[in-house]
C-alpha positions in Angstrom: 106.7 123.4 91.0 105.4 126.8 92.5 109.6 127.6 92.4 110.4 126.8 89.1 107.6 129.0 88.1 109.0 132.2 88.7 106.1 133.7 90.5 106.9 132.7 94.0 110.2 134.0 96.1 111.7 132.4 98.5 109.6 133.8 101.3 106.4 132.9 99.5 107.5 129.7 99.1 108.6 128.9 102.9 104.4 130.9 103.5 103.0 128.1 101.0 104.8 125.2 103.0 104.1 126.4 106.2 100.5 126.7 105.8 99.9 123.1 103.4 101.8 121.9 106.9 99.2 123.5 109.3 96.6 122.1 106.7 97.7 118.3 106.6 98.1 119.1 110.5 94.2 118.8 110.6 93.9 121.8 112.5 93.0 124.5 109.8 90.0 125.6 108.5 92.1 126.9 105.1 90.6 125.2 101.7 93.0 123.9 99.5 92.2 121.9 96.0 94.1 121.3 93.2 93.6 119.9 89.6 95.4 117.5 87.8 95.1 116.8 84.2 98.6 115.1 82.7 100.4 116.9 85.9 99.5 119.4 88.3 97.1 121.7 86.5 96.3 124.5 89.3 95.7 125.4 92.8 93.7 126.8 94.8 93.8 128.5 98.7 91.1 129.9 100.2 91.0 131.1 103.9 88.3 132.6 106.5 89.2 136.6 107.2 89.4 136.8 111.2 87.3 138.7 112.9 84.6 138.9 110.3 81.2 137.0 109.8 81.7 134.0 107.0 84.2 136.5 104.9 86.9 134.2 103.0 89.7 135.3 100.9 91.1 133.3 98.0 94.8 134.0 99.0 96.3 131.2 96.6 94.9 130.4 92.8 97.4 129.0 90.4 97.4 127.3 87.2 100.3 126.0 85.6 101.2 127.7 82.2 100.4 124.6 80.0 97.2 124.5 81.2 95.9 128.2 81.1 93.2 129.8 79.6 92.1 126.2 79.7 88.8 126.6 82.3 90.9 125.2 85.4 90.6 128.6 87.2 87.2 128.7 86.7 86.7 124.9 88.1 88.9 125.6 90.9 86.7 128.8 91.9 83.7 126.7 91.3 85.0 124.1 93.5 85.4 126.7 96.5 82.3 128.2 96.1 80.3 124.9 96.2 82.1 124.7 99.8 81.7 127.9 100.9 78.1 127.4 100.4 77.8 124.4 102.5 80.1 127.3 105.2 77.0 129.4 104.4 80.2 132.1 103.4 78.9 135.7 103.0 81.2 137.3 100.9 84.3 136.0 98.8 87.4 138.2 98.6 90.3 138.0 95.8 93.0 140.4 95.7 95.3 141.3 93.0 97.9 144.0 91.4 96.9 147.0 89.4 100.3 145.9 87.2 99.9 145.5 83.3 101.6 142.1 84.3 97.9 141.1 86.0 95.2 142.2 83.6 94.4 138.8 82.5 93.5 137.9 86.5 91.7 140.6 86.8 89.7 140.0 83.7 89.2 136.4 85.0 88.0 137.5 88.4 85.6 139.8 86.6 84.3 136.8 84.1 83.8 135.0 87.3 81.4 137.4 88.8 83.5 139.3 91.4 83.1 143.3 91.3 86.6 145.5 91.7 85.1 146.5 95.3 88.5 148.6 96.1 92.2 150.4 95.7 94.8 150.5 97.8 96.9 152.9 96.3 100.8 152.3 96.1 100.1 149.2 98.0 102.9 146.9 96.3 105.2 149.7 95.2 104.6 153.0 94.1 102.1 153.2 91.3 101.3 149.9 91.8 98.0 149.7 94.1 96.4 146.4 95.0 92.6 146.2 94.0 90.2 143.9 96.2 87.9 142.1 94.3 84.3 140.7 96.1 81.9 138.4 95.2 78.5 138.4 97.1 77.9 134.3 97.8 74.4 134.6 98.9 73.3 136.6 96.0 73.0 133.3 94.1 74.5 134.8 91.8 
C-alpha cells in the first residue's frame, strides 16, 4: 500500500518493515495506529527521541488519498496524544519539508496546534530545508 503510493522508496519501505517487525516483536516502545474506514484509511508512527526527557517524534503519519482532507489525520494525532498523556510525554515533535509539495502538512500540523519551532536549512536538498514542528503536551492545550 505505502509502495503503490509513490511517497515511499525502496529504502523507506525496507525502514517501515523493519520497524512494524521490532514493534509486533513486543520489544518497542514505538506507537503505531491505524484507521480503517472501507480500507486502510491512514497511519500513524510515533517514537520516543533518545536521550531526552518524554520527547516523542511522529516519524510516520499517512492517510491514503481517498480518504484525505477527511479528519483521519486529525483522529490519528488525537489518538497519540491521548497516549502520550497517559506517557506523561513533554513535548511532541513533527517534522516536515519546506517543499511547495508539503504546504498542506504543514498547514495541518499548524491546525493541530503544533508551532514551526525550527529550519534546517538545505536539509533535504539544496533550497529545500526541513522545518521541525513542536507541540507542548502539558500545556493542555
Amino acid at each position: 500500500m505505502l509502495l503503490a503510493s509513490d511517497q515511499f522508496d525502496e529504502d523507506g519501505i525496507h525502514h517501515v518493515r523493519k520497524t512494524l517487525n521490532h514493534y509486533f516483536s513486543g520489544h518497542s516502545t514505538d506507537l503505531w495506529f491505524s484507521a480503517e474506514y472501507s480500507g486502510l484509511a491512514g497511519i500513524i508512527y510515533c517514537a520516543p527521541e533518545v536521550m531526552t526527557n518524554n520527547v516523542w517524534n511522529i516519524l510516520m503519519l499517512w492517510i491514503s488519498p481517498s480518504h484525505q482532507r477527511q479528519g483521519v489525520g486529525q483522529l490519528l494525532i488525537q489518538e497519540i496524544e491521548k497516549v502520550l498523556a497517559t506517557k506523561k510525554a513533554r513535548l511532541l515533535l513533527v517534522e516536515t519539508s519546506s517543499h511547495v509539495d508539503f504546504s498542506a502538512a504543514r498547514a495541518f500540523y499548524t491546525k493541530q496546534g503544533f508551532i514551526n519551532e525550527a529550519i534546517i536549512r538545505n536539509y533535504y536538498d539544496v533550497d529545500e530545508d526541513k522545518l521541525i514542528f513542536t507541540k507542548d503536551m502539558q500545556s493542555g492545550d
